[in-house]
HTML snippet that shows the backbone in 3Dmol.js (N, CA, C, O; Angstrom):
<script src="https://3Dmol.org/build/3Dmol-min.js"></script>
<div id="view" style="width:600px;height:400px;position:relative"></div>
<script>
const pdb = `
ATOM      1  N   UNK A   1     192.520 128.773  78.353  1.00  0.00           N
ATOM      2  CA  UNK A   1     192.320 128.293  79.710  1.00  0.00           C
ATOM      3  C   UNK A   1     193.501 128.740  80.570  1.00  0.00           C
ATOM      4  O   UNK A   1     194.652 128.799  80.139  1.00  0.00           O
ATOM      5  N   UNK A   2     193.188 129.007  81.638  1.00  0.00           N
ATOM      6  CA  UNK A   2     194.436 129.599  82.340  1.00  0.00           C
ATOM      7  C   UNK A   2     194.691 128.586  83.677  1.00  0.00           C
ATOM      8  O   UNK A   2     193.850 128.334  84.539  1.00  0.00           O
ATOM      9  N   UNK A   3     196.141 128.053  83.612  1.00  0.00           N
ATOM     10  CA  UNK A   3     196.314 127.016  84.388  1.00  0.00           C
ATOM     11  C   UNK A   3     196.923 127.767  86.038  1.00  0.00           C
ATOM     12  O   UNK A   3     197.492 128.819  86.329  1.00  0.00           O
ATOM     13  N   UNK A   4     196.473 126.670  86.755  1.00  0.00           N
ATOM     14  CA  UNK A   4     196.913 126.929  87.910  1.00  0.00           C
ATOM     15  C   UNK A   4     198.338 127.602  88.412  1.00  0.00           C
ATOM     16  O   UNK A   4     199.203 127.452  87.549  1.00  0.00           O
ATOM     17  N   UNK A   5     198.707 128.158  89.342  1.00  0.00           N
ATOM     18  CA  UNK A   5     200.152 128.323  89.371  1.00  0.00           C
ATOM     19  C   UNK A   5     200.340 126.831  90.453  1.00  0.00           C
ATOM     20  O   UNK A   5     199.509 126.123  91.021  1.00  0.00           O
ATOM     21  N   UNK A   6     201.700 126.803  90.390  1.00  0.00           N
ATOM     22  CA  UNK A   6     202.249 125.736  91.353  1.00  0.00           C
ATOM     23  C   UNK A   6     204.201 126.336  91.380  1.00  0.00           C
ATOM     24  O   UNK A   6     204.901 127.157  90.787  1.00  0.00           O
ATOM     25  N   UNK A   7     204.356 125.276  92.482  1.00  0.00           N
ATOM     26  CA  UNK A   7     205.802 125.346  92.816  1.00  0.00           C
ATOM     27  C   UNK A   7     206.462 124.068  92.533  1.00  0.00           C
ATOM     28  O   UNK A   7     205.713 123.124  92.280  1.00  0.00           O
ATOM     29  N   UNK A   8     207.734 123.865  92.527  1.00  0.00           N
ATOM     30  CA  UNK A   8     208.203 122.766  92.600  1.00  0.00           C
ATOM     31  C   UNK A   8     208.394 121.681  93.909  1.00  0.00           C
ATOM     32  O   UNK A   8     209.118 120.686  93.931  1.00  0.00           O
ATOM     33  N   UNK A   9     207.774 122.044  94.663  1.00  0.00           N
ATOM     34  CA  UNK A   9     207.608 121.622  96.171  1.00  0.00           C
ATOM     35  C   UNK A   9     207.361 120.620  96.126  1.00  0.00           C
ATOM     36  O   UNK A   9     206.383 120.601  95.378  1.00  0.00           O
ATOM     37  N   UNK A  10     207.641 119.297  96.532  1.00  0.00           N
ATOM     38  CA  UNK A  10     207.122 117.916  96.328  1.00  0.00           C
ATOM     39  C   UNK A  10     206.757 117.243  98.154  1.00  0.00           C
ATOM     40  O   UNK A  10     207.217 116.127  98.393  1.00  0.00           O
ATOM     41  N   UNK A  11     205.953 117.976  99.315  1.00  0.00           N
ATOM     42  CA  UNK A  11     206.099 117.655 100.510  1.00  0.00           C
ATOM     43  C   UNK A  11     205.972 115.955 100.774  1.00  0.00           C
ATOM     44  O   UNK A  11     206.474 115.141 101.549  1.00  0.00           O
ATOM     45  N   UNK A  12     204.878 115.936  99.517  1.00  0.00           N
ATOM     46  CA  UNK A  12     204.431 114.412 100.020  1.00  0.00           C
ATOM     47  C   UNK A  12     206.002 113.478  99.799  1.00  0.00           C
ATOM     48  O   UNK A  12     206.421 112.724 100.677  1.00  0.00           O
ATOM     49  N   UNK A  13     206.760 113.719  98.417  1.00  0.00           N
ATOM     50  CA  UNK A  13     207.910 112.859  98.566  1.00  0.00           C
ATOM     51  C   UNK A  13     208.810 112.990  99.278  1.00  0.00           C
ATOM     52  O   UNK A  13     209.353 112.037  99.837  1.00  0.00           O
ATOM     53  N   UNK A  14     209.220 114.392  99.435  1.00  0.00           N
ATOM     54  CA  UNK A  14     209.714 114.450 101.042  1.00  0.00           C
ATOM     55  C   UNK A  14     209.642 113.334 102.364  1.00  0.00           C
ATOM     56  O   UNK A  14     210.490 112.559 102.808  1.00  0.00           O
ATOM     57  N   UNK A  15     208.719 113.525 102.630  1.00  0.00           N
ATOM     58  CA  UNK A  15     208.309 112.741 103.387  1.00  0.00           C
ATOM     59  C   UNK A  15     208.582 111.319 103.660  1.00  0.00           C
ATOM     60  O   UNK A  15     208.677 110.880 104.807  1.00  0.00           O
ATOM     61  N   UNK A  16     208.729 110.485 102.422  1.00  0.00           N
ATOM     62  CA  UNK A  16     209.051 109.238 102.313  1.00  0.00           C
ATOM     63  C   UNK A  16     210.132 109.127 102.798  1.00  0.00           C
ATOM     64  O   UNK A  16     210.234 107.997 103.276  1.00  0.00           O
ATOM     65  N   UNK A  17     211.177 109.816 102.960  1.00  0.00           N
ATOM     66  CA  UNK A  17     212.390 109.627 103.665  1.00  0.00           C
ATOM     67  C   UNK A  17     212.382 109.148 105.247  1.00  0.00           C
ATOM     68  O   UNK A  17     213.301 108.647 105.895  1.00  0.00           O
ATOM     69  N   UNK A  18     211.353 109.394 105.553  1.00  0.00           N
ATOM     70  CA  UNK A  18     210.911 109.007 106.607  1.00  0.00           C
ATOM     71  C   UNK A  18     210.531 107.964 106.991  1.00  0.00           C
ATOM     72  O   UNK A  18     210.677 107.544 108.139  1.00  0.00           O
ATOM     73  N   UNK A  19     210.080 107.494 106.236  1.00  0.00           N
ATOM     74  CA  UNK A  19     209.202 106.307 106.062  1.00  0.00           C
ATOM     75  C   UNK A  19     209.916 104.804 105.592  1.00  0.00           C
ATOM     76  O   UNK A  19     209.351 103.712 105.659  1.00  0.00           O
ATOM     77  N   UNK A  20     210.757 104.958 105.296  1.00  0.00           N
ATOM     78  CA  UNK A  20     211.724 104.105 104.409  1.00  0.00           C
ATOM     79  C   UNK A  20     211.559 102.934 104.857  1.00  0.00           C
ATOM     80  O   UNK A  20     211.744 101.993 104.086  1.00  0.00           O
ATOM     81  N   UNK A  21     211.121 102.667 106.378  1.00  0.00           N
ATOM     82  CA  UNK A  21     210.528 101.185 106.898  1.00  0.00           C
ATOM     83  C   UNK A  21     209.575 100.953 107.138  1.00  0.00           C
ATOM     84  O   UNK A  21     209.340 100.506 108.261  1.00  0.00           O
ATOM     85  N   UNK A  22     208.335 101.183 106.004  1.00  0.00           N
ATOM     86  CA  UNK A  22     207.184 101.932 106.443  1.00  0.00           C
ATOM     87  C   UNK A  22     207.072  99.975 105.463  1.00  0.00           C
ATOM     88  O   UNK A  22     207.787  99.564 104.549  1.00  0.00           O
ATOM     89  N   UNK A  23     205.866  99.228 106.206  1.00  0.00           N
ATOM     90  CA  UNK A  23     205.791  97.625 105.312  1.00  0.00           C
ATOM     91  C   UNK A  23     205.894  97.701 103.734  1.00  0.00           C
ATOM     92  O   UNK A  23     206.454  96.926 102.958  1.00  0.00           O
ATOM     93  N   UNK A  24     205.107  98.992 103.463  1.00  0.00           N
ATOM     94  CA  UNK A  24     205.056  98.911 102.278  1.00  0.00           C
ATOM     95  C   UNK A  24     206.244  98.697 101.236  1.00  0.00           C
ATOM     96  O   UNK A  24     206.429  97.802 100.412  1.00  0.00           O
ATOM     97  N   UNK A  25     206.923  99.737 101.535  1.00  0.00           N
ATOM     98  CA  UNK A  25     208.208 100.236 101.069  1.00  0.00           C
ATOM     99  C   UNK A  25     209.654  99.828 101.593  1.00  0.00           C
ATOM    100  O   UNK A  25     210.689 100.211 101.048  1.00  0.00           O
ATOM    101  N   UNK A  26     209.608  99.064 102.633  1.00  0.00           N
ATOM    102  CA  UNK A  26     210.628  98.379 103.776  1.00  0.00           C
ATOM    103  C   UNK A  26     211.786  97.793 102.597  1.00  0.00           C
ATOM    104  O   UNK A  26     212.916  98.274 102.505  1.00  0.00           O
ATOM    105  N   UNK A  27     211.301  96.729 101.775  1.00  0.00           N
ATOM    106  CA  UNK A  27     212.442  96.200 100.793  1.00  0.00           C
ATOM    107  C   UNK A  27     212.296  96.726  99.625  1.00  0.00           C
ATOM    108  O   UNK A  27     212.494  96.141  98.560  1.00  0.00           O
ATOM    109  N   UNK A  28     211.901  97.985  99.781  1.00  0.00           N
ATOM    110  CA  UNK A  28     212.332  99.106  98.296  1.00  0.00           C
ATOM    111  C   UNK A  28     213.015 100.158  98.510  1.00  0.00           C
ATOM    112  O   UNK A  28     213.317 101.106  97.785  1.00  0.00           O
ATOM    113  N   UNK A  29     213.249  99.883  99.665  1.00  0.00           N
ATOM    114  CA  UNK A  29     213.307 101.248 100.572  1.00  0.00           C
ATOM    115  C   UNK A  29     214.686 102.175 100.146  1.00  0.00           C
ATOM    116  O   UNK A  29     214.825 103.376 100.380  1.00  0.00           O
ATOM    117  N   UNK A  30     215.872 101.089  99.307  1.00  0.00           N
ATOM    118  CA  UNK A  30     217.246 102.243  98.709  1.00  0.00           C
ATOM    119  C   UNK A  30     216.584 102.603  96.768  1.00  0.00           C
ATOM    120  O   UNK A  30     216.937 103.462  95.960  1.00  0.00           O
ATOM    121  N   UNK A  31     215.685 101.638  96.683  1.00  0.00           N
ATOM    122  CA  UNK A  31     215.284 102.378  95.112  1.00  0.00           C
ATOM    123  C   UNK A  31     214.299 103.486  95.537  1.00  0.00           C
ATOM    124  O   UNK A  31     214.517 104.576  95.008  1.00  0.00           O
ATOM    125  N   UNK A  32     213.326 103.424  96.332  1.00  0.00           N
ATOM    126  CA  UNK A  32     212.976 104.942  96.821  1.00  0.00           C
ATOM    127  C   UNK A  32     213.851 105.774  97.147  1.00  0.00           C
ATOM    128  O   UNK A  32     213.456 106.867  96.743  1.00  0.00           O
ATOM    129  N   UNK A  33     214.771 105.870  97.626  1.00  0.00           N
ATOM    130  CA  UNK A  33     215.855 106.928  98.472  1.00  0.00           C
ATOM    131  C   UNK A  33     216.605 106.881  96.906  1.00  0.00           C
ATOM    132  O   UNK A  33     216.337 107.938  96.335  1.00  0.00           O
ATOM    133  N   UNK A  34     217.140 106.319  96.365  1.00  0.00           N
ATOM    134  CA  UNK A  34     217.781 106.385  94.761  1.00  0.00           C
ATOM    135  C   UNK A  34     216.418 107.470  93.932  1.00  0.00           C
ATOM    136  O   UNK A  34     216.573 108.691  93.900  1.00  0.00           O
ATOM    137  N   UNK A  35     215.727 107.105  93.597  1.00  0.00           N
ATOM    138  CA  UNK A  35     214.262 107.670  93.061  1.00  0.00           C
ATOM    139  C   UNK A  35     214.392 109.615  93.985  1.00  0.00           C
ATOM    140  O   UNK A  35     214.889 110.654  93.548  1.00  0.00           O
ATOM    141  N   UNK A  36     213.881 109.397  94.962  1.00  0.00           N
ATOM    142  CA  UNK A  36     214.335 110.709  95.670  1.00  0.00           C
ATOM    143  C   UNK A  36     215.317 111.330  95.157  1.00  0.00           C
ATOM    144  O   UNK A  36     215.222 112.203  94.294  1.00  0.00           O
ATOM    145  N   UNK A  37     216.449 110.870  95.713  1.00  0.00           N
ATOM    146  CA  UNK A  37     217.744 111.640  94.639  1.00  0.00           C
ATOM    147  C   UNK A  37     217.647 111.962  94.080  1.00  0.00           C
ATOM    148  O   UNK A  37     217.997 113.136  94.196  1.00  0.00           O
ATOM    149  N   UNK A  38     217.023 111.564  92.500  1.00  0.00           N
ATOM    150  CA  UNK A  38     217.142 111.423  90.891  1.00  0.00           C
ATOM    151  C   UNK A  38     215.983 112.533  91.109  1.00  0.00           C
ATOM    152  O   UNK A  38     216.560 113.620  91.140  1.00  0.00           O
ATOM    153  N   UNK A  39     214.954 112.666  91.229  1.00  0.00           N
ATOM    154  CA  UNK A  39     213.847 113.961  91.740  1.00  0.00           C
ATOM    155  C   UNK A  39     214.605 115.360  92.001  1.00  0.00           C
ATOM    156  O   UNK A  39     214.620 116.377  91.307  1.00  0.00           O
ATOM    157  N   UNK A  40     215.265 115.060  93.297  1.00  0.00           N
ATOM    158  CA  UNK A  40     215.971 116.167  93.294  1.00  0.00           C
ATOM    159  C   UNK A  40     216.765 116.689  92.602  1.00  0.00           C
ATOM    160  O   UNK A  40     216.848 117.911  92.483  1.00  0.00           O
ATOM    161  N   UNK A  41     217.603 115.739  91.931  1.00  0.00           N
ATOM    162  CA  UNK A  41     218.541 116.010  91.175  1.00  0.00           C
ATOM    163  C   UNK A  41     218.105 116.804  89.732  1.00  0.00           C
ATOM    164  O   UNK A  41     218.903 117.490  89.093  1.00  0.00           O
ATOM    165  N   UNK A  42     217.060 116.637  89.444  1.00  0.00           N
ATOM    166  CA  UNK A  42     216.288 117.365  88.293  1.00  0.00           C
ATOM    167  C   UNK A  42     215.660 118.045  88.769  1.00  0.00           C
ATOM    168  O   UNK A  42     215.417 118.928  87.947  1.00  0.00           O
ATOM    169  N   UNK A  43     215.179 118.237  89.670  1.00  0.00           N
ATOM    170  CA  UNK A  43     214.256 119.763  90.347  1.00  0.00           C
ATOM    171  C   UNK A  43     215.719 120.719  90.267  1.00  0.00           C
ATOM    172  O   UNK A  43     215.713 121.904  89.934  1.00  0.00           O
ATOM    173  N   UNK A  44     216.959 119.943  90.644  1.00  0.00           N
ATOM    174  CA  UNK A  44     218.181 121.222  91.067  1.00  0.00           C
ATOM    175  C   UNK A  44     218.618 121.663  89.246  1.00  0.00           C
ATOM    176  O   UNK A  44     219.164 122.757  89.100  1.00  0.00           O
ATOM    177  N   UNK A  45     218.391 120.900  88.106  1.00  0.00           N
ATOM    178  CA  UNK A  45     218.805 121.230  86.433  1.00  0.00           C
ATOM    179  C   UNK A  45     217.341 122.173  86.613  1.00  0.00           C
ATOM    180  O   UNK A  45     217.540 123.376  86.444  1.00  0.00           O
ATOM    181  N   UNK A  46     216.696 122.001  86.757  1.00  0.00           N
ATOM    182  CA  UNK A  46     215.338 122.628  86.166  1.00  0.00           C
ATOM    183  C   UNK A  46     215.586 124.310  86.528  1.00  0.00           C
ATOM    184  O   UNK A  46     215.516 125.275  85.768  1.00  0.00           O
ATOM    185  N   UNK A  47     215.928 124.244  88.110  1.00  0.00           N
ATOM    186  CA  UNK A  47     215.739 125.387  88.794  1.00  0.00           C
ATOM    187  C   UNK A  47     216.780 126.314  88.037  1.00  0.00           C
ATOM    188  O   UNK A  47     216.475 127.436  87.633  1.00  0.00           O
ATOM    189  N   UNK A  48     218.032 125.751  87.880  1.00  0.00           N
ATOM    190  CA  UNK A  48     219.748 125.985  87.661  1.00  0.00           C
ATOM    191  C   UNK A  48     219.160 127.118  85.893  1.00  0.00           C
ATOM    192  O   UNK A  48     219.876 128.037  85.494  1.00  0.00           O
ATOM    193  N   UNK A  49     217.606 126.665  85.049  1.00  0.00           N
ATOM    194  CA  UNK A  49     217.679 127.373  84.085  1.00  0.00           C
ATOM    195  C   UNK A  49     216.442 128.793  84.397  1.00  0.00           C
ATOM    196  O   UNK A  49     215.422 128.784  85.086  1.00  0.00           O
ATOM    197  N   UNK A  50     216.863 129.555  83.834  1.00  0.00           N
ATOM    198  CA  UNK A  50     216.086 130.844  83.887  1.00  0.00           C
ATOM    199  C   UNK A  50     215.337 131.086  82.591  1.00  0.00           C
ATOM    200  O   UNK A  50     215.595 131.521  81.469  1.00  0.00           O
ATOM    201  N   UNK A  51     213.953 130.450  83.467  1.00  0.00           N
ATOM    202  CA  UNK A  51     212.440 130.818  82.655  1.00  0.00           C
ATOM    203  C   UNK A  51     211.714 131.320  82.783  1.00  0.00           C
ATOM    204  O   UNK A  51     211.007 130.314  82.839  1.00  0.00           O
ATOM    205  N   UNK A  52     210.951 132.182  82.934  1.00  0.00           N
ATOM    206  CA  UNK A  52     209.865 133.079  83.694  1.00  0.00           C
ATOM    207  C   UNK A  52     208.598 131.760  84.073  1.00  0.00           C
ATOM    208  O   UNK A  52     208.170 131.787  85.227  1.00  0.00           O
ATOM    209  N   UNK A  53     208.042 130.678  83.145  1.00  0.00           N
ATOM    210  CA  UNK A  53     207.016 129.925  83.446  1.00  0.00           C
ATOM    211  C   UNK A  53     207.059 128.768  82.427  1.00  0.00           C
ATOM    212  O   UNK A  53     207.513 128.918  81.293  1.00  0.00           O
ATOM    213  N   UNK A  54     206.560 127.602  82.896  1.00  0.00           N
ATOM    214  CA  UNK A  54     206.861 126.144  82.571  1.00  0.00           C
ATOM    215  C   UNK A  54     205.733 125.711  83.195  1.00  0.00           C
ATOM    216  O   UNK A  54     205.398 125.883  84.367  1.00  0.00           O
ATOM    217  N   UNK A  55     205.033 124.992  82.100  1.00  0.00           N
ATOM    218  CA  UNK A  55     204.156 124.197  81.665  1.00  0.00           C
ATOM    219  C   UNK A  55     204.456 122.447  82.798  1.00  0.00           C
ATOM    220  O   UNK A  55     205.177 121.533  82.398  1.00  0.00           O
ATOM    221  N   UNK A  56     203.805 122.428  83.962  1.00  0.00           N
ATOM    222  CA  UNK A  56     204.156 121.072  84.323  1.00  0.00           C
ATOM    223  C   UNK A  56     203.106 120.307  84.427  1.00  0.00           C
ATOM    224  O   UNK A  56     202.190 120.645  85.177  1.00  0.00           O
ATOM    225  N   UNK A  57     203.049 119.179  83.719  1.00  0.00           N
ATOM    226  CA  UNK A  57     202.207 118.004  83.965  1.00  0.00           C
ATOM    227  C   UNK A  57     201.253 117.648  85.347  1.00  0.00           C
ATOM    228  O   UNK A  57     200.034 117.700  85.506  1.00  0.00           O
ATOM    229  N   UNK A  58     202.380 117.260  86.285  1.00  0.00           N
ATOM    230  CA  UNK A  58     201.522 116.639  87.453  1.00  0.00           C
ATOM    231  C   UNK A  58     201.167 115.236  87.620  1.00  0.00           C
ATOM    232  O   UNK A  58     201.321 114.709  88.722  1.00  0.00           O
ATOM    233  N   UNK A  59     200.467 114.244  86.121  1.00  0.00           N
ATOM    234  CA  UNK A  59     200.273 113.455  86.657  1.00  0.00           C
ATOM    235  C   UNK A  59     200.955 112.315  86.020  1.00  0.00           C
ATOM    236  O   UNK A  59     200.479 111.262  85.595  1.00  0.00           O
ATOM    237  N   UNK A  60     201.983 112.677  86.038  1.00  0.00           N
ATOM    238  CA  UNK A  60     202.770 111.569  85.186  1.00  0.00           C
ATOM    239  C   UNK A  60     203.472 110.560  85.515  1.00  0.00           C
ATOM    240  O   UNK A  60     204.336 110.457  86.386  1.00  0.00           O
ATOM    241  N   UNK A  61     202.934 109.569  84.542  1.00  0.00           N
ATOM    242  CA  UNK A  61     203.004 107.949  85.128  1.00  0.00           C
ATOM    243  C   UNK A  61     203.084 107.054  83.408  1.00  0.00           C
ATOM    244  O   UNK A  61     202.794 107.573  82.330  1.00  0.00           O
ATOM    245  N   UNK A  62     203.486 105.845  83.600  1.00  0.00           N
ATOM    246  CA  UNK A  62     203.267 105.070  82.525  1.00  0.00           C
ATOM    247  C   UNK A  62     202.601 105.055  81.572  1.00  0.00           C
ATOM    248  O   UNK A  62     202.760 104.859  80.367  1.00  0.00           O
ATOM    249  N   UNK A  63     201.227 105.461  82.726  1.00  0.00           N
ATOM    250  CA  UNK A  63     199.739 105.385  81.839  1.00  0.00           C
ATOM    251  C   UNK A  63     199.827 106.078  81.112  1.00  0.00           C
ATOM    252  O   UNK A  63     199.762 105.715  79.937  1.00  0.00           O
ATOM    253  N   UNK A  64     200.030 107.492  81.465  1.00  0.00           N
ATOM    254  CA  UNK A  64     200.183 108.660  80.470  1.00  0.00           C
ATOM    255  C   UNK A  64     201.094 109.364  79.581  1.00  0.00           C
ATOM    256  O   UNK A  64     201.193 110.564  79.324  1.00  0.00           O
ATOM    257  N   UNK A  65     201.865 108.140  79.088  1.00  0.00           N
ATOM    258  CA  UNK A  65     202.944 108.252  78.237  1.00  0.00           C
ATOM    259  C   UNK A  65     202.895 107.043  77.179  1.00  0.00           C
ATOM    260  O   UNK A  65     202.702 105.845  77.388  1.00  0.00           O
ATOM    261  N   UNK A  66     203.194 107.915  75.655  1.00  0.00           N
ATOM    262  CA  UNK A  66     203.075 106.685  74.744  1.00  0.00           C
ATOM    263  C   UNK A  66     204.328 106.764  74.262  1.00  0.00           C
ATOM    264  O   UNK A  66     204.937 107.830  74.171  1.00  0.00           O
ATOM    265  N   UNK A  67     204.747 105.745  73.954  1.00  0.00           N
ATOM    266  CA  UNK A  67     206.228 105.284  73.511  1.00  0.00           C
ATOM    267  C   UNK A  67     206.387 104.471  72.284  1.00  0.00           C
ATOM    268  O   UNK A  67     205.856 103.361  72.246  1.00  0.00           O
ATOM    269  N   UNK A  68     206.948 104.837  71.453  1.00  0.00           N
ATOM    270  CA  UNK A  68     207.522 104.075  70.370  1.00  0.00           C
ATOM    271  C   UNK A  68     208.711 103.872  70.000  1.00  0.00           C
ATOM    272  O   UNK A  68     209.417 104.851  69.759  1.00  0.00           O
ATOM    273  N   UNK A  69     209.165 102.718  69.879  1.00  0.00           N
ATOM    274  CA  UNK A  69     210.570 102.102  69.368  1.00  0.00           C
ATOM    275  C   UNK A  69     211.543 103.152  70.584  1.00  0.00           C
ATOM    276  O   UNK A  69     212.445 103.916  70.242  1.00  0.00           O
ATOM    277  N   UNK A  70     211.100 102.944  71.936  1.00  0.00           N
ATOM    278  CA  UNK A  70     211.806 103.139  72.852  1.00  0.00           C
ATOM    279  C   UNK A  70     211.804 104.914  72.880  1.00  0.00           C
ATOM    280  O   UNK A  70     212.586 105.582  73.557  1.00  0.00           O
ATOM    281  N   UNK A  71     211.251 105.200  72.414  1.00  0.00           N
ATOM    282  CA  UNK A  71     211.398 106.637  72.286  1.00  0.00           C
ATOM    283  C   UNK A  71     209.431 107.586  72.657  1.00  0.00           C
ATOM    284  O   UNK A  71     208.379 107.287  72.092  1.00  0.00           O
ATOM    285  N   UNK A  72     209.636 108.661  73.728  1.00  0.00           N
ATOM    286  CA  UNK A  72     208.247 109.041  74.105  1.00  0.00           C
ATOM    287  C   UNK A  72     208.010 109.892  72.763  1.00  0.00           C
ATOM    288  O   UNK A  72     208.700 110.695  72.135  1.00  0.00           O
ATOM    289  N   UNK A  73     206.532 109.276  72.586  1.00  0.00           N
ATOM    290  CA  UNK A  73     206.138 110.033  71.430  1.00  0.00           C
ATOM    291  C   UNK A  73     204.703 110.952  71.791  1.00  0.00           C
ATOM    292  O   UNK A  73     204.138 111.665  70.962  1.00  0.00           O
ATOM    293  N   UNK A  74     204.374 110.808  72.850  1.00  0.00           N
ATOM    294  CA  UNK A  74     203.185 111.492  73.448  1.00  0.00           C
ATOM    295  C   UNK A  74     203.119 111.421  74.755  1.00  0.00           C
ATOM    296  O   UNK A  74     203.759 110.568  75.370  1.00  0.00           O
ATOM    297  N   UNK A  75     202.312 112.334  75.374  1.00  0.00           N
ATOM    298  CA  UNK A  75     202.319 112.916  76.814  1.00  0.00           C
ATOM    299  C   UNK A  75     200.805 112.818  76.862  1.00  0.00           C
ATOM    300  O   UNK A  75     200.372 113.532  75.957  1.00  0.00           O
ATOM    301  N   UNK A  76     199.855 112.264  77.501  1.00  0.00           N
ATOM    302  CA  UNK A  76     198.465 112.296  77.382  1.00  0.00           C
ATOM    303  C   UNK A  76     198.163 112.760  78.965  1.00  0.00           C
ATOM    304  O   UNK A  76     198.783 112.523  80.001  1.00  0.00           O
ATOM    305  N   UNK A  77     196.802 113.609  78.672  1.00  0.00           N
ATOM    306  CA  UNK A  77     195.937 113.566  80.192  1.00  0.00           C
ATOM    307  C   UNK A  77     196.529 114.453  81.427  1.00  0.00           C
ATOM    308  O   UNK A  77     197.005 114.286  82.550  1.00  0.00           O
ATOM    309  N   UNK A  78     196.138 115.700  80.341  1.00  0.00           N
ATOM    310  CA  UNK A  78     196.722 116.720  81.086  1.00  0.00           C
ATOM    311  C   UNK A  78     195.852 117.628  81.617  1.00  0.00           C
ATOM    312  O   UNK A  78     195.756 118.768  81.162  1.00  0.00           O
ATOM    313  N   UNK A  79     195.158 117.193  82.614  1.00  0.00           N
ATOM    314  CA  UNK A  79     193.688 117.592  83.176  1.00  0.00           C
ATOM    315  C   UNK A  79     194.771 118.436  84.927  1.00  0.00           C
ATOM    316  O   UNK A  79     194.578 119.385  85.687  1.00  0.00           O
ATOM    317  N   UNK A  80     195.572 117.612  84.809  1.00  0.00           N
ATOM    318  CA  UNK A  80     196.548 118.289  86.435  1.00  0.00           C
ATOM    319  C   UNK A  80     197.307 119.471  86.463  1.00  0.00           C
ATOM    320  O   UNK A  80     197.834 120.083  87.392  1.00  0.00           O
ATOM    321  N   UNK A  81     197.240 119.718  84.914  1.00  0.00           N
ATOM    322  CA  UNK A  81     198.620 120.271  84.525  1.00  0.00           C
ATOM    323  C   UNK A  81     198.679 121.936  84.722  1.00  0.00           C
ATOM    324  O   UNK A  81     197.843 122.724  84.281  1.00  0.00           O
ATOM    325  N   UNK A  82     199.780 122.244  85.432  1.00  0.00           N
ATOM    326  CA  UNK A  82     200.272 123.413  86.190  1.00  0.00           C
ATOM    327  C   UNK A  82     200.830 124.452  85.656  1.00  0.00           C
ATOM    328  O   UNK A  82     201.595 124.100  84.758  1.00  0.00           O
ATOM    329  N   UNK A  83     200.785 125.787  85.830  1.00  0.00           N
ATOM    330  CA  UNK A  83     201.641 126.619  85.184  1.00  0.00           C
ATOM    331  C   UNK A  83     202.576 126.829  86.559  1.00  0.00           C
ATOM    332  O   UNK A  83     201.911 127.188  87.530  1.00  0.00           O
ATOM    333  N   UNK A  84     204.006 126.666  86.797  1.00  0.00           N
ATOM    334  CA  UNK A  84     205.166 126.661  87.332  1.00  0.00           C
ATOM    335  C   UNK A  84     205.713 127.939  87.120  1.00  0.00           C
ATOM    336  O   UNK A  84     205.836 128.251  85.936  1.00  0.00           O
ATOM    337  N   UNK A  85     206.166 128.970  88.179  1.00  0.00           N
ATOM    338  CA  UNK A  85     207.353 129.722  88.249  1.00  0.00           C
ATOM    339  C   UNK A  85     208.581 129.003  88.947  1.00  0.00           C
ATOM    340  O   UNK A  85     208.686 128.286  89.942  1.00  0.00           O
ATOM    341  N   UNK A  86     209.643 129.597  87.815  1.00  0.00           N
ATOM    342  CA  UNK A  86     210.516 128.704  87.927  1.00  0.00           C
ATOM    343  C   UNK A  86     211.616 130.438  88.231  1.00  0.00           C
ATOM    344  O   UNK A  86     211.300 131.475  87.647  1.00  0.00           O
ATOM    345  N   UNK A  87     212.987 130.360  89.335  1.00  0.00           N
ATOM    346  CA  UNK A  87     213.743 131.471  89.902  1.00  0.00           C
ATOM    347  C   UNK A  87     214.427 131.483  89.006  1.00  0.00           C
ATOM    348  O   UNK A  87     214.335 130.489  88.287  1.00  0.00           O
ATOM    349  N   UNK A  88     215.109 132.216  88.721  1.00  0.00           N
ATOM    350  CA  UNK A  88     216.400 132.602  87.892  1.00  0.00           C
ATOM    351  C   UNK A  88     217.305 133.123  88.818  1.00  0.00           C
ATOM    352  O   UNK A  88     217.363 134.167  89.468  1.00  0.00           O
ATOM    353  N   UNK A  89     218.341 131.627  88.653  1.00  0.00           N
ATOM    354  CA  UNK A  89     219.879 132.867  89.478  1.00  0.00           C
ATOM    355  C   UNK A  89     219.588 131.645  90.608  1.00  0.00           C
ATOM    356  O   UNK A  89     220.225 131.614  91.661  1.00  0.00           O
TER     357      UNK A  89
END
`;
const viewer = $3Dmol.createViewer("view");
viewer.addModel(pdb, "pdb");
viewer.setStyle({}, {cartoon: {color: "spectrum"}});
viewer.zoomTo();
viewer.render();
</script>
């Protein structure tokens, strides 16, 4: 099966920066902006290695992670999942 290409572009979380007093998010609003960070901060390790292509998930959440004795032991439900060019340099 040949997976989609994608980028590491995240516009929609972007965005939330914006929003930070938005009702929803109003008194979450520095663990979102913390959360953001921590995003970026691993989009900037990811980029920093030179791979030609990487396998990315997409829809990953709680649901789709199994865990044992604190440790992930499976990745399920990979119906989203992207083939990524990733830059070198």
């Amino acid at each position: 099966m040949e997976l989609p290409h994608a980028t590491m572009d995240e516009p929609e979380i972007w965005a939330l920066r914006e929003r930070l007093d938005h009702p929803w998010i109003k008194d979450r609003s520095s663990e979102v902006l913390d959360n953001i960070g921590r995003l970026e901060r691993t989009i900037a390790r990811a980029c920093a290695r030179c791979v030609s292509r990487v396998v990315c998930h997409r829809d990953f959440g709680g649901y789709n992670i199994l865990i044992d004795d604190g440790r992930v032991v499976a990745i399920l439900d990979w119906d989203h999942a992207v083939l990524g060019s990733m830059m070198c340099g």
